[in-house]
C-alpha positions as CSV (number, residue, x, y, z in Angstrom):
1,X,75.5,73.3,41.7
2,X,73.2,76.4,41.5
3,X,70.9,77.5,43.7
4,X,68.1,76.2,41.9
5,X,69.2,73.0,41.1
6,X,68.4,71.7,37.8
7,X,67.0,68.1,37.0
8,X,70.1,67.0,36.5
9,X,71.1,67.8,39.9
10,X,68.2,66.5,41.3
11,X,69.2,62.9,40.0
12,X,72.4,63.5,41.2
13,X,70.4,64.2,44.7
14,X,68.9,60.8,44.2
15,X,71.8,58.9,43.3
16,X,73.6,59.8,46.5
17,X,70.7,59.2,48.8
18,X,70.0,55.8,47.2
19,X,73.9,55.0,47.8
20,X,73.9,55.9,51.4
21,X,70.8,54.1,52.2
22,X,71.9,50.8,49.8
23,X,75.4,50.9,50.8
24,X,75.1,52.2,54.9
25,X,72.6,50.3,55.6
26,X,75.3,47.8,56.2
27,X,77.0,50.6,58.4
28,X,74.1,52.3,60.8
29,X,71.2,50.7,62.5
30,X,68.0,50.5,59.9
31,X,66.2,53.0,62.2
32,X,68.7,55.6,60.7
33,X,67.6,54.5,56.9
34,X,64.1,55.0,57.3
35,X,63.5,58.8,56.8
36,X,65.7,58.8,53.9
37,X,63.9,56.0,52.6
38,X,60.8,57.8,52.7
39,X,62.1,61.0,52.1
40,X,63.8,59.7,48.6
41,X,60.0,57.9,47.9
42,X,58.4,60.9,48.0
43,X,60.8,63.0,46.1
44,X,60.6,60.3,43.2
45,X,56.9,60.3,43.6
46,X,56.6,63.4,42.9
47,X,58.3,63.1,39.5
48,X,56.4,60.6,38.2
49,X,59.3,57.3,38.8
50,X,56.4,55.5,40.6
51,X,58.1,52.0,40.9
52,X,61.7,53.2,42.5
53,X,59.8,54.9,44.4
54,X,57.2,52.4,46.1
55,X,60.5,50.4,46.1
56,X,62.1,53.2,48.2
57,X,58.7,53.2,50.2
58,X,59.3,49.2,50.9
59,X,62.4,49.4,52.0
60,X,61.4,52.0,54.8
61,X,58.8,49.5,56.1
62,X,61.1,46.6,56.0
63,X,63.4,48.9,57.8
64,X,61.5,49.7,60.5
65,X,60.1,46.5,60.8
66,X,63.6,44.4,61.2
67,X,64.1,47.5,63.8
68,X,61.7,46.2,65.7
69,X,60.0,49.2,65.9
70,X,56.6,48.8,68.5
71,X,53.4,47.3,66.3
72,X,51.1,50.0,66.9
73,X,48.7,52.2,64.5
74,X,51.7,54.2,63.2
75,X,53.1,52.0,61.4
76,X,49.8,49.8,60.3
77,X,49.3,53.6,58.8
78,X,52.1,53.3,56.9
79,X,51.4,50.1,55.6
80,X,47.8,51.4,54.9
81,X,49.3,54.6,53.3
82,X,51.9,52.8,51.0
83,X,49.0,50.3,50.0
84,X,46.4,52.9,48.5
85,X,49.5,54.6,46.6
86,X,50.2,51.1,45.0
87,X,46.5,50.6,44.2
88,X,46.2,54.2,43.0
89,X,48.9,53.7,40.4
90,X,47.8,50.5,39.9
91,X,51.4,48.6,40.9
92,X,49.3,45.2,42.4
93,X,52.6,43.6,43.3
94,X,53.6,46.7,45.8
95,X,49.9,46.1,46.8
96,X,50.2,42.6,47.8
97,X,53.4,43.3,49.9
98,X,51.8,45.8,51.8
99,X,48.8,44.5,52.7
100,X,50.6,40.7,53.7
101,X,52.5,42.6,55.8
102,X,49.4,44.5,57.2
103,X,48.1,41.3,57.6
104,X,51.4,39.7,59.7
105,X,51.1,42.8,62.1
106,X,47.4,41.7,62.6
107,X,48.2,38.3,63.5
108,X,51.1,39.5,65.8
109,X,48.5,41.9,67.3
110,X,45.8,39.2,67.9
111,X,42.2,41.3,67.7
112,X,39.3,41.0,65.3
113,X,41.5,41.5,62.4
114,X,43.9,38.5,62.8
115,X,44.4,35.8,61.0
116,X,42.3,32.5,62.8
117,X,45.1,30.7,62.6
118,X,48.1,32.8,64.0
119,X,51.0,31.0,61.0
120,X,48.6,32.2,57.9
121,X,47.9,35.2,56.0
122,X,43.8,34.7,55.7
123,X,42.7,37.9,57.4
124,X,41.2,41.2,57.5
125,X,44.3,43.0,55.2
126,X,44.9,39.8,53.4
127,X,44.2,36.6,51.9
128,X,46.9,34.3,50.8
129,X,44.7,31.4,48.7
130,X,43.0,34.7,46.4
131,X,46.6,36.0,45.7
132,X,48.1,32.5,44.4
133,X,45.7,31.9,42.6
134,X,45.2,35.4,40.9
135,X,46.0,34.4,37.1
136,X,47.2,38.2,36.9
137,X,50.0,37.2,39.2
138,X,52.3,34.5,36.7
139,X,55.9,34.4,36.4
140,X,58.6,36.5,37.9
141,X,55.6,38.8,39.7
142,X,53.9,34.6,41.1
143,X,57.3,34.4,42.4
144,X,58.2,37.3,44.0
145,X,54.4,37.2,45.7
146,X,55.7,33.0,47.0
147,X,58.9,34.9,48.4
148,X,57.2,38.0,50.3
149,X,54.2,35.7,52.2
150,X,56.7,32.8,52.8
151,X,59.2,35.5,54.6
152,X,56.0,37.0,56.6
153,X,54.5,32.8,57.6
154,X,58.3,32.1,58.7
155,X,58.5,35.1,60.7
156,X,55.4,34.0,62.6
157,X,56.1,30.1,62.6
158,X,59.4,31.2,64.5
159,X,56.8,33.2,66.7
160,X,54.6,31.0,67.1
161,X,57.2,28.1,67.5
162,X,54.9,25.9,64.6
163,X,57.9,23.5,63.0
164,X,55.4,22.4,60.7
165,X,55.0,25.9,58.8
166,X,58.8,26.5,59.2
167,X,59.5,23.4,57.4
168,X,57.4,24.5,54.8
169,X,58.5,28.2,54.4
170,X,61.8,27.3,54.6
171,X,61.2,24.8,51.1
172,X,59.8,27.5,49.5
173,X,62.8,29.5,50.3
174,X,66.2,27.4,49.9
175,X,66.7,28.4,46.5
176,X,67.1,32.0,46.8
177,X,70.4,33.4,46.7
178,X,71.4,35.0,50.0
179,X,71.9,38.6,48.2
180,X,68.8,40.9,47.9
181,X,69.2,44.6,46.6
182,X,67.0,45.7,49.0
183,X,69.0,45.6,52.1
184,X,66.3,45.6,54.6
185,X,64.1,42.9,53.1
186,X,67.3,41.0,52.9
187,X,67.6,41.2,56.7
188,X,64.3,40.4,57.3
189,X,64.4,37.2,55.4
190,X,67.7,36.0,55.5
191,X,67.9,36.5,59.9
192,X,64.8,34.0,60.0
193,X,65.9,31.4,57.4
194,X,68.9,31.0,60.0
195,X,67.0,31.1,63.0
196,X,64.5,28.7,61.7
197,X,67.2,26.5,60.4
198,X,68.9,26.1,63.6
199,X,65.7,25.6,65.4
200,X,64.7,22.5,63.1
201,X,68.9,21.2,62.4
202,X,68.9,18.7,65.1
203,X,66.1,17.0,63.7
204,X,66.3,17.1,60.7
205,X,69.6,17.6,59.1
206,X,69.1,19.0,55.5
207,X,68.5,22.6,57.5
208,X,72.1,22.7,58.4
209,X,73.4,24.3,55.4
210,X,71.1,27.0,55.7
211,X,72.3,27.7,58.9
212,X,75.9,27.4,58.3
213,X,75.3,30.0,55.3
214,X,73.1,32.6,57.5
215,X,75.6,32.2,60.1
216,X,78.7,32.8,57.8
217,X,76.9,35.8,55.8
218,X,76.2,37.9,59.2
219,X,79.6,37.1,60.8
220,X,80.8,38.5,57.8
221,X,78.7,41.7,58.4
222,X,79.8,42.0,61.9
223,X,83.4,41.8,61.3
224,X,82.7,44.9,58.7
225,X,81.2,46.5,61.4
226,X,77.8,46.2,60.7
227,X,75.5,47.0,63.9
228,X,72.5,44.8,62.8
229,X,74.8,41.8,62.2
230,X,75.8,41.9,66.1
231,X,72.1,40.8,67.6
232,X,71.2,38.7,64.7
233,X,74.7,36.8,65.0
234,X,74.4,36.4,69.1
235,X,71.0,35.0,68.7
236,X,71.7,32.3,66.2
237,X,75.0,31.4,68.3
238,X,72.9,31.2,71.4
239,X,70.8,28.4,69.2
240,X,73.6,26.7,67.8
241,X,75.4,26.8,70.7
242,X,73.1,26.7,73.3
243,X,73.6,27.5,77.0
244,X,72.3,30.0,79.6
245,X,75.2,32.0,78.9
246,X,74.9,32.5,75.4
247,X,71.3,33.2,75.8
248,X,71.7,35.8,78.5
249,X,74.1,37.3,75.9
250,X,72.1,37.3,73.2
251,X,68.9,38.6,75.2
252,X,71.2,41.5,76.4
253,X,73.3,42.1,73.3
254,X,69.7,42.5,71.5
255,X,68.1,44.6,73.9
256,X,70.9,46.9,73.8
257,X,70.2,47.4,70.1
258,X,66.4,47.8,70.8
259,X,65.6,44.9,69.2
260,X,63.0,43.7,72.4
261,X,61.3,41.3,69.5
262,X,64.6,39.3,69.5
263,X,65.1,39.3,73.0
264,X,61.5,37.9,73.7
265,X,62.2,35.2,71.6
266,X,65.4,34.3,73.1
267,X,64.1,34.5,76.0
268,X,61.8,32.0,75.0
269,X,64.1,30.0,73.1
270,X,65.7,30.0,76.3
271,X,63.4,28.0,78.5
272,X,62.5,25.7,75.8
273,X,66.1,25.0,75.8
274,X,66.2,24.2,79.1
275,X,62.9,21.8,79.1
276,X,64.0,20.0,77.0
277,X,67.3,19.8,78.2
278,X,66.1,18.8,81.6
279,X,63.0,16.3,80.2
280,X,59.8,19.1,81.6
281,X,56.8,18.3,80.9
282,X,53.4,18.0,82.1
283,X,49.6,19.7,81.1
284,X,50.1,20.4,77.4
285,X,53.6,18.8,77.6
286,X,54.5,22.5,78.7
287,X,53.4,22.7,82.3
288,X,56.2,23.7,84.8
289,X,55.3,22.5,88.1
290,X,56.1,25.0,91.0
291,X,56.2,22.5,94.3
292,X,59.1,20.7,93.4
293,X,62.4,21.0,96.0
294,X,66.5,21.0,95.3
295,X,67.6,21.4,91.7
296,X,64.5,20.6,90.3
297,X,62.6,23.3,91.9
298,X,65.6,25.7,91.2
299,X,65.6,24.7,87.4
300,X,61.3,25.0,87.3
301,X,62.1,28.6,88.8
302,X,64.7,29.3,85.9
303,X,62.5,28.1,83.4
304,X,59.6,30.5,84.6
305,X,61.6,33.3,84.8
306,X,62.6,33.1,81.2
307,X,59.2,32.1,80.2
308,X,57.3,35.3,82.3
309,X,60.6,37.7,81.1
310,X,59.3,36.9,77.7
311,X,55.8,37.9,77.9
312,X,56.8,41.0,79.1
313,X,59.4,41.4,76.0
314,X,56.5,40.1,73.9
315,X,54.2,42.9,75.5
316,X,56.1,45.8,75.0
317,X,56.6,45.0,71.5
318,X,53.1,45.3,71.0
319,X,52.7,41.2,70.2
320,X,49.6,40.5,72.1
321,X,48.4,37.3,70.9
322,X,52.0,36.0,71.4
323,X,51.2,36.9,75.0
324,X,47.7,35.1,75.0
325,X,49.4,31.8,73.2
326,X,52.1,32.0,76.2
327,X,49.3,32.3,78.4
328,X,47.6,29.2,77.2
329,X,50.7,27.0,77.1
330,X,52.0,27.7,80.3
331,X,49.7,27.7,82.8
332,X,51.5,29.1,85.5
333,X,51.5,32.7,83.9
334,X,48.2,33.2,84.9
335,X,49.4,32.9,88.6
336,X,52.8,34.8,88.6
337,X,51.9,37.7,86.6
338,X,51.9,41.2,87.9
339,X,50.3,44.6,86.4
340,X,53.8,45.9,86.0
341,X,56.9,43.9,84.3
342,X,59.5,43.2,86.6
343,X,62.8,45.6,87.7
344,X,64.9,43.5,85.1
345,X,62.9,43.6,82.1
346,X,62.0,47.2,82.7
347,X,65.7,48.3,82.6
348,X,66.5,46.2,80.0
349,X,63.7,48.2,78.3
350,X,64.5,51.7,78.6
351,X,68.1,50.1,76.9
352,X,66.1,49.1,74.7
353,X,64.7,52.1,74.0
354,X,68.2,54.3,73.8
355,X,67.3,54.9,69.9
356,X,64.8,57.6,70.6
357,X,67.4,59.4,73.0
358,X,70.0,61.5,70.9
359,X,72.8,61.7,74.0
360,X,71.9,57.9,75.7
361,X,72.8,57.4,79.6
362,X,73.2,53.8,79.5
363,X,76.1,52.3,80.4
364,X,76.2,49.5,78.7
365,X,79.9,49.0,76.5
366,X,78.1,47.1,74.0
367,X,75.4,49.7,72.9
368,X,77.8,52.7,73.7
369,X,80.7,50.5,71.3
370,X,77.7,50.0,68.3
371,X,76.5,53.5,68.6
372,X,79.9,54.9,68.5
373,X,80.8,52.8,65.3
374,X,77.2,54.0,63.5
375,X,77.3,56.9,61.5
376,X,74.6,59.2,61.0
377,X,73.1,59.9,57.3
378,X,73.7,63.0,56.8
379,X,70.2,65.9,56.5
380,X,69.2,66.1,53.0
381,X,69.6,69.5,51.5
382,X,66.5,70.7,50.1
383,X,66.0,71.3,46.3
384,X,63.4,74.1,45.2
385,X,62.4,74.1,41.6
């Protein structure tokens, strides 16, 4: 090495940062991928290798959205930003992924720009009936645009708890192979197939192999030591195995990793659990009555508590028409809501938030055990022609 490195060392720059990211992303949280991700897309950028380098660009946004990362304007601006750098080099397939995902963040945000029906990709950013039936979209490109708005619907289904749009997202899905070579996207797709599965197993059987393989690939992660296998794996116990325990495990275990997206939903997933477990129903089939005495009342009070502890998950994530569909099913919200969260969820929010802190205080073993085990990528060195 010289101290103006050559072109040759520049690749050899490349090659290493692409092997950290690829190969650690199975070691360190995603939120420790994402600079270098962006970092190596605009060093490629600059030297003309346009596709690696939107490719490097979509793993970053995949990364920081299976980091659960709060849906605000920062990262809509990076969607927007990767978009028009697509459309300027004229790479339409980068361009449909970013701007279905621009559209999912709309529909999670509710607002003028969302989607009318909260399970589809007809917005503002997006529409999903134009792209399939673009004729410049056949082949391989026609299927990798089926596998990136079928990830984005199933992520929202499981949101928006629609069976009927999991059942279909997940058909359109089976038949990929559990390996991606991008990592992130991998996550982001192969976390929900096994959550959806084990949402719609008991019904309907055929889903079970699905889960068993999600299940198996991420306990497989975990035992390497993988921090984002950890959450991902408590959460699809907790649904496999459900009980409040494994819940209040997975809620926690998930928070601790600053994934408050999971811990809504299992917080959610939680209460549903338990209605159905203990036959509650009412207005909308959803209504919890709160005048009931003995067990009943005490199981109506545990069901709220779930059911209110995820809005405020749902909230701080930045999900508001989650929050206005809660609000509608369960009637009771608009009673017992305060203008603050309560004491609970706010401390299990700042561990949440125990990224952004380079020395965390919290004392929890799990989070203090994962961040211990996570390596840091090392700073890149900088190159000057």
């Amino acid at each position: 090495m010289t101290r103006f490195p050559s072109m040759q060392n520049d690749t050899v720059f490349v090659l290493n940062k692409l092997g950290l990211v690829g190969v650690r992303s199975y070691q360190v949280h995603y939120r420790d991928t994402i600079e270098p991700c962006l970092e190596i897309h605009k060093f490629l950028l600059a030297r003309g290798i346009t596709d690696y380098a939107m490719a490097c660009g979509m793993q970053g946004i995949f990364a920081l959205l299976v980091s659960s990362v709060p849906l605000n304007e920062v990262v809509k601006s990076k969607l927007q930003h990767f978009q028009d750098i697509a459309a300027n080099f004229g790479r339409d397939t980068f361009v449909v992924v970013f701007s279905l995902l621009r559209q999912f963040l709309y529909n999670l945000e509710g607002g003028e720009s969302a989607a009318a029906v909260s399970t589809e990709l007809n917005g503002h950013a997006f529409n999903e009936e134009e792209v399939q039936n673009n004729p410049a979209f056949e082949g391989p490109t026609r299927k990798m645009n089926n596998r990136e708005i079928s990830m984005a619907r199933l992520h929202l289904a499981v949101y928006f708890d629609d069976r009927d749009v999991m059942e279909t997202m997940l058909a359109r899905l089976q038949d990929l192979p559990v390996f991606d070579i991008c990592v992130s996207r991998q996550h982001f797709r192969v976390s929900f197939m096994g959550i959806a599965s084990l949402i719609l197993k008991k019904k309907n059987p055929k889903h079970a192999d699905w889960a068993k393989k999600s299940i198996s690939f991420f306990e497989k992660l975990a035992k390497a030591g993988s921090p984002n296998a950890v959450p991902v794996l408590a959460c699809m116990k907790a649904l496999d195995s459900p009980s409040v325990g494994a819940f209040d495990e997975a809620i926690t275990v998930a928070a601790g990793t600053g994934l408050i997206n999971m811990s809504a939903l299992m917080s959610e997933r939680c209460a549903l659990w338990l209605m159905e477990k203990h036959q509650v129903a009412g207005t909308c089939g959803l209504w919890i009555s709160t005048n009931d005495d003995g067990e009943d009342s005490q199981i109506n009070s545990e069901i709220q508590e779930y059911i209110r502890n995820a809005f405020w998950f749902y909230h701080g994530w930045g999900a508001m028409s989650k929050c206005s569909a809660l609000k509608s099913r369960y009637k009771f919200l608009d009673v017992r809501l305060h203008d603050k969260p309560p004491s609970s969820i706010a401390t299990i929010r700042r561990i949440s938030n125990w990224h952004s802190d380079p020395n965390p205080s919290t004392k929890d073993s799990l989070a203090s055990d994962i961040r211990t085990k996570a390596c840091t990528l090392p700073a890149p060195q900088e190159s000057k022609p």
